[in-house]
TIRO-158709 format. One record per residue (C-alpha): residue in three letters; y, x, z. Coordinates in Angstrom, 1 decimal, decimal comma. Layout:
TIRO-158709
site res=Ala&py=Y&px=X&pz=Z;
...
This chain:
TIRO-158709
site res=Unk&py=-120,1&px=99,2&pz=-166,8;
site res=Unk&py=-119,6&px=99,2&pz=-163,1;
site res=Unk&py=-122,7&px=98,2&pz=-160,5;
site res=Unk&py=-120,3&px=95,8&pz=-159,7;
site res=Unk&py=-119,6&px=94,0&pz=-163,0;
site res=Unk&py=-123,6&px=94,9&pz=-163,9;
site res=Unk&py=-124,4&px=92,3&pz=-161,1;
site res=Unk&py=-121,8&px=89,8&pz=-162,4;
site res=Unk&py=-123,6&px=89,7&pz=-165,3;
site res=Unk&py=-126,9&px=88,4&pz=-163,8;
site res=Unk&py=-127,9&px=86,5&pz=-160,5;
site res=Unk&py=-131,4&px=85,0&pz=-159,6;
site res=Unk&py=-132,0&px=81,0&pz=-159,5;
site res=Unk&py=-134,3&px=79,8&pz=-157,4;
site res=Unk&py=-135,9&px=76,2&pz=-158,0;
site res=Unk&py=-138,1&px=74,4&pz=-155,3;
site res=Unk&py=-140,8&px=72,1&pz=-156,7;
site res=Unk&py=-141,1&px=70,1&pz=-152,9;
site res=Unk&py=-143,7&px=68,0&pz=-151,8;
site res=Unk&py=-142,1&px=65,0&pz=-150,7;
site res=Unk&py=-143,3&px=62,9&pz=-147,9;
site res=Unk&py=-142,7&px=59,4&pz=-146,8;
site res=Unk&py=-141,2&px=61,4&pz=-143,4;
site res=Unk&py=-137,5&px=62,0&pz=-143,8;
site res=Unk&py=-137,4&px=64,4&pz=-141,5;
site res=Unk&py=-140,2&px=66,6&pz=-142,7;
site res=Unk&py=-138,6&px=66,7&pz=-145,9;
site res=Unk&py=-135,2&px=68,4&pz=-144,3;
site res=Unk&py=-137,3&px=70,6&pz=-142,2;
site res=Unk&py=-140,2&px=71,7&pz=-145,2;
site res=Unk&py=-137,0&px=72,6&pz=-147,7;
site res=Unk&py=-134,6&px=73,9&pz=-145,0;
site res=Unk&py=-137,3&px=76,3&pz=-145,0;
site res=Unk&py=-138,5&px=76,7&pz=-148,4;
site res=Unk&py=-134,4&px=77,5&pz=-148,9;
site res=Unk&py=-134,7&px=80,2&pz=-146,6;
site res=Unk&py=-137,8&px=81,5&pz=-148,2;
site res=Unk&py=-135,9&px=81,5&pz=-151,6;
site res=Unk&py=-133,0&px=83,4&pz=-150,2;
site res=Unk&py=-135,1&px=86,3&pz=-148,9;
site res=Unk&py=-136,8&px=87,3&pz=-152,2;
site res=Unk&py=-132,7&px=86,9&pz=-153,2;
site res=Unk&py=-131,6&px=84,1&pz=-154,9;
site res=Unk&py=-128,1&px=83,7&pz=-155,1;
site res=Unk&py=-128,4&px=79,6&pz=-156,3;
site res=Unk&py=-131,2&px=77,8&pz=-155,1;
site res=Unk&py=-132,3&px=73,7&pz=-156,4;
site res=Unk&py=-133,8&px=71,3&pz=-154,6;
site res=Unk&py=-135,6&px=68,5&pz=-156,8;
site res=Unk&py=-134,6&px=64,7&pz=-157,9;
site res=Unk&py=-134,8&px=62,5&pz=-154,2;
site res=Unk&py=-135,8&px=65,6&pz=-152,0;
site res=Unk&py=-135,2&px=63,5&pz=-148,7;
site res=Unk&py=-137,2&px=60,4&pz=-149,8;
site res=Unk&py=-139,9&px=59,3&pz=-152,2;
site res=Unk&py=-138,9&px=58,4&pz=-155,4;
site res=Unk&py=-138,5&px=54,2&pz=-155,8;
site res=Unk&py=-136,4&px=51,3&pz=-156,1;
site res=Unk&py=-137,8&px=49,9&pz=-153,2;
site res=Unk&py=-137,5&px=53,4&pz=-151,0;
site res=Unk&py=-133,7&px=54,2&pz=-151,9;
site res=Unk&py=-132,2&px=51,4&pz=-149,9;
site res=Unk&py=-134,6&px=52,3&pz=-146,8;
site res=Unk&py=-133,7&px=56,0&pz=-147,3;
site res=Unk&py=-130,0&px=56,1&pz=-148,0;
site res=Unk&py=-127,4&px=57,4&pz=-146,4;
site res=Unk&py=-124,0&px=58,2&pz=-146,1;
site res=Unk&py=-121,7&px=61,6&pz=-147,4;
site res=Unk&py=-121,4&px=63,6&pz=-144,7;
site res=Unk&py=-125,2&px=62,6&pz=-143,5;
site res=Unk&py=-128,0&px=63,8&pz=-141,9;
site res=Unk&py=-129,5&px=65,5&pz=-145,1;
site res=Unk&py=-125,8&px=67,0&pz=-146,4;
site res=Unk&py=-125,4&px=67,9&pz=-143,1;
site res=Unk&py=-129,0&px=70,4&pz=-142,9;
site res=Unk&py=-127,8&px=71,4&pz=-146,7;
site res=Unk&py=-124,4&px=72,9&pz=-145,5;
site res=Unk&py=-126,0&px=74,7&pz=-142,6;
site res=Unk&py=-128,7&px=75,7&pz=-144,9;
site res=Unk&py=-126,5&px=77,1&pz=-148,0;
site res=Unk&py=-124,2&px=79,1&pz=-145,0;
site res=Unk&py=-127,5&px=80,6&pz=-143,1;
site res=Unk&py=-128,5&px=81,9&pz=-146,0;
site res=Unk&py=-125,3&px=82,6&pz=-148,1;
site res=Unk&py=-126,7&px=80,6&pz=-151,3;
site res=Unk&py=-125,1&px=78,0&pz=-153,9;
site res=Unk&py=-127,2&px=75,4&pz=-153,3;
site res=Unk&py=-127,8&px=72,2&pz=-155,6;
site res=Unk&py=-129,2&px=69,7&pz=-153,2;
site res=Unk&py=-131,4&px=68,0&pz=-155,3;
site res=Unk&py=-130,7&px=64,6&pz=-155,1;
site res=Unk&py=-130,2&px=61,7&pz=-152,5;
site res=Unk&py=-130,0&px=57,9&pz=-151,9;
site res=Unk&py=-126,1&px=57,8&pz=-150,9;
site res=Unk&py=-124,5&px=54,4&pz=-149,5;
site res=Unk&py=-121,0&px=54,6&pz=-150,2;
site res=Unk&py=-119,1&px=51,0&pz=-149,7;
site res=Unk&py=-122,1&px=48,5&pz=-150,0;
site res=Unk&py=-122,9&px=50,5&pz=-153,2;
site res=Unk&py=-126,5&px=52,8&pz=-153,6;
site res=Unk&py=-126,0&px=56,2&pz=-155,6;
site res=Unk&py=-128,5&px=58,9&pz=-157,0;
site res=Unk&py=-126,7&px=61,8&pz=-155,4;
site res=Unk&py=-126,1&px=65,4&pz=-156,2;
site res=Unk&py=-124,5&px=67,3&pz=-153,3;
site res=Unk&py=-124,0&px=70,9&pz=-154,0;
site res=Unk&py=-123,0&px=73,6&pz=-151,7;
site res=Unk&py=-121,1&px=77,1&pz=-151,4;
site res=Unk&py=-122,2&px=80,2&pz=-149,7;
site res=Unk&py=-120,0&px=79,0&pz=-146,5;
site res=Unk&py=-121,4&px=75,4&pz=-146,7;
site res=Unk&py=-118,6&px=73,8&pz=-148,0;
site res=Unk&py=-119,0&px=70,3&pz=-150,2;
site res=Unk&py=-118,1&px=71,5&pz=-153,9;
site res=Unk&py=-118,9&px=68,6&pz=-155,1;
site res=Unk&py=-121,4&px=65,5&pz=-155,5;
site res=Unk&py=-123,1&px=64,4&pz=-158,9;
site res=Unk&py=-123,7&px=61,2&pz=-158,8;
site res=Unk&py=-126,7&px=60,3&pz=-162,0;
site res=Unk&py=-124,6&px=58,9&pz=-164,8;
site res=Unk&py=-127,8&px=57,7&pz=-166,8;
site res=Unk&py=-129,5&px=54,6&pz=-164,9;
site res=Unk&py=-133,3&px=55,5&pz=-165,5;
site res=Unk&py=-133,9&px=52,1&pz=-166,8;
site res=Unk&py=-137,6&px=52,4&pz=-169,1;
site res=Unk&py=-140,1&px=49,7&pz=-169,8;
site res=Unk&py=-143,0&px=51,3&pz=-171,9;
site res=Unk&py=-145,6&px=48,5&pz=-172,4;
site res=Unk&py=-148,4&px=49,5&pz=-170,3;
site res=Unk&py=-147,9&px=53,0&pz=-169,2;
site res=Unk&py=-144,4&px=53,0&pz=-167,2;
site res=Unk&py=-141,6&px=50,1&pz=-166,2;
site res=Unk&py=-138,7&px=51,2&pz=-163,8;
site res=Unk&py=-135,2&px=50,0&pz=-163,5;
site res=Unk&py=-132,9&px=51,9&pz=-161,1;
site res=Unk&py=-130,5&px=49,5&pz=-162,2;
site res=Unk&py=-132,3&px=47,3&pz=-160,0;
site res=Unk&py=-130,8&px=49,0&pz=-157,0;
site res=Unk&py=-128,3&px=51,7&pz=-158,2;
site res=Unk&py=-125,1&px=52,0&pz=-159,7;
site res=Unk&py=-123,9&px=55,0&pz=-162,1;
site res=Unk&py=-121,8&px=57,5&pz=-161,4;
site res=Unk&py=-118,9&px=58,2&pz=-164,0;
site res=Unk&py=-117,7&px=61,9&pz=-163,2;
site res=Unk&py=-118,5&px=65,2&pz=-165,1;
site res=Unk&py=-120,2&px=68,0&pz=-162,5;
site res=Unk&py=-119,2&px=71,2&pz=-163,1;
site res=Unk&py=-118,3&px=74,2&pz=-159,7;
site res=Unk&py=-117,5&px=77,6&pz=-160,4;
site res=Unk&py=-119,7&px=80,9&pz=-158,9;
site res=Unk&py=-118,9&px=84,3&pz=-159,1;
site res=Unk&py=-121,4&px=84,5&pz=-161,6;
site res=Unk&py=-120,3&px=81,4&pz=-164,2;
site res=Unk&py=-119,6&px=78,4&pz=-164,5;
site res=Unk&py=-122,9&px=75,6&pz=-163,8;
site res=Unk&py=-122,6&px=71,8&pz=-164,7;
site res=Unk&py=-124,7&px=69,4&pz=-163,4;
site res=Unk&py=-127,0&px=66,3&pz=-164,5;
site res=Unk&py=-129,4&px=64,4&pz=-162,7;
site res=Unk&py=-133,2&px=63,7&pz=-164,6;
site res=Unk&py=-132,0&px=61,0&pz=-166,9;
site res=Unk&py=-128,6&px=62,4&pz=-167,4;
site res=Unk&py=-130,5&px=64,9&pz=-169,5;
site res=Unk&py=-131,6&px=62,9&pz=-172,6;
site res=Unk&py=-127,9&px=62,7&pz=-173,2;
site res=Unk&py=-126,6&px=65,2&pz=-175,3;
site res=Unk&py=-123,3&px=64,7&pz=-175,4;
site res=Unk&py=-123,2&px=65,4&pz=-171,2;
site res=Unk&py=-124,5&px=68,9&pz=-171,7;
site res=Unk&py=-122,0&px=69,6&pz=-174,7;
site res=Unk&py=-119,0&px=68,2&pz=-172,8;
site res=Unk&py=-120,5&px=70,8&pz=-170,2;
site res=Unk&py=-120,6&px=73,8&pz=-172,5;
site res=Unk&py=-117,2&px=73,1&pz=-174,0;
site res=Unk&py=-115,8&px=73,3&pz=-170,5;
site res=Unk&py=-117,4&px=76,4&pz=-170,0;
site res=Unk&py=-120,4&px=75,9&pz=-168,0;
site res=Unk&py=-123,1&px=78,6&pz=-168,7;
site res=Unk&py=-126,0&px=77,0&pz=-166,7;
site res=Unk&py=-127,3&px=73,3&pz=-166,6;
site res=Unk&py=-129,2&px=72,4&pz=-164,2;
site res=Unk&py=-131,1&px=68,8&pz=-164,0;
site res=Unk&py=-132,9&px=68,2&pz=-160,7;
site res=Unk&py=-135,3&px=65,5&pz=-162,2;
site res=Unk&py=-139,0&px=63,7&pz=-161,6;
site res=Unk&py=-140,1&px=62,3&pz=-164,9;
site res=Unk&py=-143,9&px=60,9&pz=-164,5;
site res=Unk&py=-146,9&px=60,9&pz=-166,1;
site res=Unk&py=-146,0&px=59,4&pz=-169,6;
site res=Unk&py=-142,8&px=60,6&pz=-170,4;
site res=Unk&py=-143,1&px=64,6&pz=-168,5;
site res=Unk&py=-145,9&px=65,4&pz=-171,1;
site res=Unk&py=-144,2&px=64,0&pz=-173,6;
site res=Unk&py=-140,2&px=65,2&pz=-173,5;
site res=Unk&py=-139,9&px=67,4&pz=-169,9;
site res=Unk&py=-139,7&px=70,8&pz=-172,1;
site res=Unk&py=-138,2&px=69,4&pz=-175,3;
site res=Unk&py=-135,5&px=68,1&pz=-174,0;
site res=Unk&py=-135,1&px=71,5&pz=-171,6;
site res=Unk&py=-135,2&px=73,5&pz=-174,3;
site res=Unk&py=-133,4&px=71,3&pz=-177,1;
site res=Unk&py=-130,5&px=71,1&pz=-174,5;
site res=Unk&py=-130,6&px=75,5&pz=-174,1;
site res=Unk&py=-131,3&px=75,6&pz=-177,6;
site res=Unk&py=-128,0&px=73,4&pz=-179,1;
site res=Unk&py=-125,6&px=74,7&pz=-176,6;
site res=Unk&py=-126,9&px=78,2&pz=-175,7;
site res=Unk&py=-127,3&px=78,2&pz=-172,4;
site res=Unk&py=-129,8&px=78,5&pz=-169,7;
site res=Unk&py=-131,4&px=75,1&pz=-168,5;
site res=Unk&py=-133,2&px=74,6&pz=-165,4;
site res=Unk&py=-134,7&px=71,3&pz=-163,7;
site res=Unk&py=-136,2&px=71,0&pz=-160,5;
site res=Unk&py=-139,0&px=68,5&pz=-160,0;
site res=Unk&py=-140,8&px=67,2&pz=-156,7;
site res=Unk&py=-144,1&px=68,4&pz=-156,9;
site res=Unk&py=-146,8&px=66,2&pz=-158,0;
site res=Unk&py=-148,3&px=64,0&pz=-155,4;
site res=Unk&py=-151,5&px=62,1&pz=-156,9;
site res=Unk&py=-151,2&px=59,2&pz=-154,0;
site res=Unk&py=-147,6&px=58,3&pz=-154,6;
site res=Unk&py=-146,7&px=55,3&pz=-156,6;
site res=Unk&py=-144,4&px=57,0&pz=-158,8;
site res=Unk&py=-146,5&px=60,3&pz=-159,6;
site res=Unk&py=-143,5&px=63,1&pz=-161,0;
site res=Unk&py=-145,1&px=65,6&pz=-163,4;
site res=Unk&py=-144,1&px=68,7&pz=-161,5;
site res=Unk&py=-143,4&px=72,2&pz=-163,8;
site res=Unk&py=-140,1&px=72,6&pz=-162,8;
site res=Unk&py=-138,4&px=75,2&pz=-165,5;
site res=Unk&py=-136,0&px=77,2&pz=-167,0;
site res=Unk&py=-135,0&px=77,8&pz=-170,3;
site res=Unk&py=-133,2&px=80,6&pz=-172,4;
site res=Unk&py=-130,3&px=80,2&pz=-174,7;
site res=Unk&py=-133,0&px=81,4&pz=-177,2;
site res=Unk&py=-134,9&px=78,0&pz=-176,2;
site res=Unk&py=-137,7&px=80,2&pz=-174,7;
site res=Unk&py=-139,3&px=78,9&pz=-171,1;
site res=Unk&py=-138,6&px=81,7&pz=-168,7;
site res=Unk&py=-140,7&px=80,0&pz=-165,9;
site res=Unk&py=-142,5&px=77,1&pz=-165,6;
site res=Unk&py=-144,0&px=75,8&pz=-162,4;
site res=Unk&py=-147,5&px=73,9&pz=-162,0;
site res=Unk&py=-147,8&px=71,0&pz=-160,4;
site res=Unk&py=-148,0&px=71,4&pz=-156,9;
site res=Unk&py=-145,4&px=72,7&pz=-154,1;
site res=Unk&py=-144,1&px=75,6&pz=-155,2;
site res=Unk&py=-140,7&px=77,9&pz=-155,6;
site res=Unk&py=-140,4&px=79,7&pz=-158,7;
site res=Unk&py=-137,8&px=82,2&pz=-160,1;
site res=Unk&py=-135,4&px=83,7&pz=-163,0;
site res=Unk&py=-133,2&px=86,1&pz=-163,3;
site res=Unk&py=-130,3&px=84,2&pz=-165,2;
site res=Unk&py=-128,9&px=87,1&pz=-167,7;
site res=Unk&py=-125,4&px=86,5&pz=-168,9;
site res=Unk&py=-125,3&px=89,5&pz=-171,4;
site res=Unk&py=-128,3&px=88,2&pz=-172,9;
site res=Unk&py=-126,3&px=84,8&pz=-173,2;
site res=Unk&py=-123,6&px=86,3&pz=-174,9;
site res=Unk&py=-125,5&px=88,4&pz=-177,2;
site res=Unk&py=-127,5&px=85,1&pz=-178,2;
site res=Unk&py=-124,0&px=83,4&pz=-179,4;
site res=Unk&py=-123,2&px=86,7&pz=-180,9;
site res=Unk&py=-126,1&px=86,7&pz=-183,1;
site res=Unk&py=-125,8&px=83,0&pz=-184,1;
site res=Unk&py=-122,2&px=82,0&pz=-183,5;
site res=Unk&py=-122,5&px=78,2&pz=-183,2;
site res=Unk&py=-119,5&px=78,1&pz=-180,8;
site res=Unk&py=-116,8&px=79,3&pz=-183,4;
site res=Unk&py=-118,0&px=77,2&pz=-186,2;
site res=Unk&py=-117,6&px=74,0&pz=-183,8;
site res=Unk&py=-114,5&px=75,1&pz=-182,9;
site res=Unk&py=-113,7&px=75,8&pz=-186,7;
site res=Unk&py=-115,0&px=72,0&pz=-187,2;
site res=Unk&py=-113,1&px=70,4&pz=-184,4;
site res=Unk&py=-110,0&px=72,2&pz=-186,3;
site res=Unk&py=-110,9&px=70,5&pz=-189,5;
site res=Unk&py=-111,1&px=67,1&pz=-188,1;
site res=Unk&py=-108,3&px=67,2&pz=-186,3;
site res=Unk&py=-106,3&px=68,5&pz=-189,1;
site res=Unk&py=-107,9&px=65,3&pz=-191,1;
site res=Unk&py=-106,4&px=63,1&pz=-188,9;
site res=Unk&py=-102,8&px=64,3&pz=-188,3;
site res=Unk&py=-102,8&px=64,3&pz=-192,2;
């Protein structure tokens, strides 16, 4: 195998775990550098987390939003060009026609718009006497698949909520997507609870990697996000797992070792076989 197709077959991710302030504009600077940090130790996608540009809240996202092309899109093109990245902006409050959205904005290498993921899922809870919150309250759902194409493979994305939804991350794998990647900020009660099980339940039935991005943990805040931003295997293994406090951490996504997980436990063909079956079923 060539050097050339060797480094095909892997590339480095990069997620940063940022400490979000009340301070727009200290967010944009703090990750605009953190970005460029991640690039130098040579990342090739980096992640912001869930609401990178504001704190997390129904009552912050109308105070915080803004439109796409904005202030924060516009330091996340720059950004993914200075430093020749992929870049999955997190997520943003985005006004778009008197509507609020919880925004994905991802970036190529030259800083062009690939596309924006707006959070399907409304994170709408109510678990008596630990945690009650209803982005309903102010947000409306997307309703379009996220899925851009790298030299590397194919990456869909879903936004923290999006990611109890299996059928999202198998759509994904069925249109090829390789990588899933769920900037997210679950809390206190549910991050101890499901943060990890879902990561690795979504690697595990699809085989793929699975990374989320979380703000780091910030003990003042009204909504407190449980931090340990990850990645999982195909093998349902936790490559890296970040703490709780501001933070970048690494993996080395390895698409060999993908392939030779579906290989050793074909999954893929027998779904396909399935599919075949049904749909033989009900032309007959």
């Amino acid at each position: 195998m060539s050097t050339l197709a060797k480094a095909m077959t892997a590339f480095r991710l990069a997620l940063v775990q940022l400490r979000v302030s009340t301070t727009k504009t200290d967010n944009l600077n703090r990750a605009r550098g953190l970005i460029k940090e991640a690039a130098g130790q040579g990342a090739k996608v980096v992640t912001l987390p869930e609401c990178f540009n504001s704190p997390y809240g129904t009552g912050y996202f109308p105070q915080y939003a803004e439109p796409i092309p904005g202030d924060s899109t516009k330091m996340l093109s720059e950004a993914a060009k200075e430093n020749g990245v992929y870049l999955i902006g997190g997520s943003i409050p985005e006004e778009d026609g008197g509507k609020l959205y919880n925004t994905c904005p991802v970036f190529a290498p030259d800083g062009t718009l690939l596309l924006k993921h707006r959070k399907i899922h409304l994170f709408d809870i109510d678990v008596p006497g630990k945690i009650r919150f209803q982005e309903s309250e102010t947000l409306s759902p997307g309703s379009s698949f996220s899925v851009f194409e790298t030299p590397f493979c194919k990456i869909g994305v879903g936004i923290c909520y999006d990611m109890r939804f299996a059928e999202l991350a198998q759509i994904y794998t069925q249109k090829g997507c390789h990588l899933l990647v769920y900037p997210g900020a679950f809390n206190m009660t549910t991050g101890p609870a499901h943060w990890e099980l879902l990561q690795r339940g979504r690697a595990v039935d699809n085989q793929v990697y699975v990374a989320t991005a979380s703000p780091a943990r910030d003990e003042k805040a009204p909504y407190i996000a449980w931090g340990h931003s990850s990645v999982v295997s195909p093998w349902g293994e936790v490559v890296v797992k970040a703490g709780a406090d501001e933070t970048i951490v690494y993996a080395d996504i390895d698409l060999q070792y993908l392939a030779e997980v579906r290989q050793q436990i074909p999954i893929h063909a027998q779904r396909r076989h399935d599919l075949y079956k049904v749909s033989a079923l009900q032309d007959g």
